[in-house]
Each structure stands twice: as structure tokens, then as C-alpha cells.
N, C-alpha and C positions, 0 to 999 in steps of 0.2 A: 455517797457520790464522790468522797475522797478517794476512792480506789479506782474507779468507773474513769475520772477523769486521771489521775495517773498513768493509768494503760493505755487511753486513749492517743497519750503522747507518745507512747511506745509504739505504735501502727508503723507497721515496717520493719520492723529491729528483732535480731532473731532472743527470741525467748525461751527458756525449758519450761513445761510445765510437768510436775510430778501429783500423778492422780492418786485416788485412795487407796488404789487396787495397786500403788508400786509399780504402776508403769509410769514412765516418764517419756515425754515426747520434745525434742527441739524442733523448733522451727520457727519461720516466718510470720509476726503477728499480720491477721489482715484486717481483723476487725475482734471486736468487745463491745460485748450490750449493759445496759444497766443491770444485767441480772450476772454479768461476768460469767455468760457463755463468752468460748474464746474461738475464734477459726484460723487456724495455723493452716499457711501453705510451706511446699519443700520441707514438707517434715522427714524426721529421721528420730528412729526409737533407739532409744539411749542402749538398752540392753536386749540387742539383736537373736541371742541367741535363746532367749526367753519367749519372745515373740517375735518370730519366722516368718507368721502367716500375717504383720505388719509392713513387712517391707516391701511392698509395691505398693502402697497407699503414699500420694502425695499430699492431699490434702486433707484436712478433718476439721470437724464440729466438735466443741469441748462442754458439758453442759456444766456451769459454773457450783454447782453442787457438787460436784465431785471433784474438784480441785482441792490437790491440800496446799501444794508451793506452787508459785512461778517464779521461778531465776533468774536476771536477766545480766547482763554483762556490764561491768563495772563504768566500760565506754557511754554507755548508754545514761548514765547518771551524774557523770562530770559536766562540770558546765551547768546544769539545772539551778540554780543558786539554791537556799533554802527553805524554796517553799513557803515563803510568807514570812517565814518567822524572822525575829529581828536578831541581830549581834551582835554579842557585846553587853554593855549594861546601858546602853545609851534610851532614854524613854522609861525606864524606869524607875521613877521617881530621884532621880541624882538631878541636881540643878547642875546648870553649865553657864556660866556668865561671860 
């Protein structure tokens, strides 16, 4: 569910996903399910000249088995703080009087 809910926060924000088969697609997240199928709208296939017969699709369905990366833009993760985790050595057993 750590992953499922990361992406969830991504909804909107454009992402690359690169599949098994070496294609990679950027575009628009619109949604992600718990099985990380991904549906990207305004897509755009990274390497056009490869796949031709992609460039008039706007939209697609990703089924999450066949995903190997998703990339997202560095913007997109600033600001997030970390996640739970703590900073520092504070909490770990050090007294503070």
C-alpha cells in the first residue's frame, strides 16, 4: 500500500512510465488502482520514431505488471517532507534534559 498511496498523490502531475517492452510513455497521471494499473491522459511516447503507429493516442490504460519505472519530476517531490520518518537523532534513545 506504500506505493499505491504515493502515486495516489501524484494524480495530475505528469509522469514517464517505462514498460518491459522499452517503450516509455509521459504523460498526465489520472488515476492508479491498488494493483498499480496506471491511466495516463495527454500522453506522448518518448521515442516517436520507434512507435509511429502511437502518436494519435491520447489516452491509455497501463496494466501494472508490466511496468518496470515510473519517473516523476523532481517538482513533484519537494515539499513532501519525509515521509514519516524522523530527523536527526532526536527520539532515539539520547536523553534531552
Amino acid at each position: 500500500m506504500l506505493f499505491y498511496s504515493f502515486f495516489k498523490t501524484l494524480t495530475g502531475k505528469e509522469v514517464t512510465v517505462e514498460l518491459k517492452n522499452d517503450l516509455s510513455i509521459t504523460g498526465i497521471l489520472h488515476s492508479v488502482d491498488q494493483y498499480l494499473n496506471i491511466k495516463l491522459n495527454e500522453i506522448k511516447v518518448v521515442d516517436e520514431e520507434k512507435h509511429p503507429h502511437l502518436m494519435a493516442v491520447q489516452n491509455c490504460f497501463i496494466r501494472g505488471s508490466v511496468v518496470r519505472y515510473i519517473q516523476v519530476s523532481f517538482g513533484c517531490l519537494v515539499g513532501r517532507g519525509t515521509g514519516g520518518r524522523r530527523q536527526g537523532s532526536e527520539g532515539r534513545g539520547t536523553q534531552t534534559s
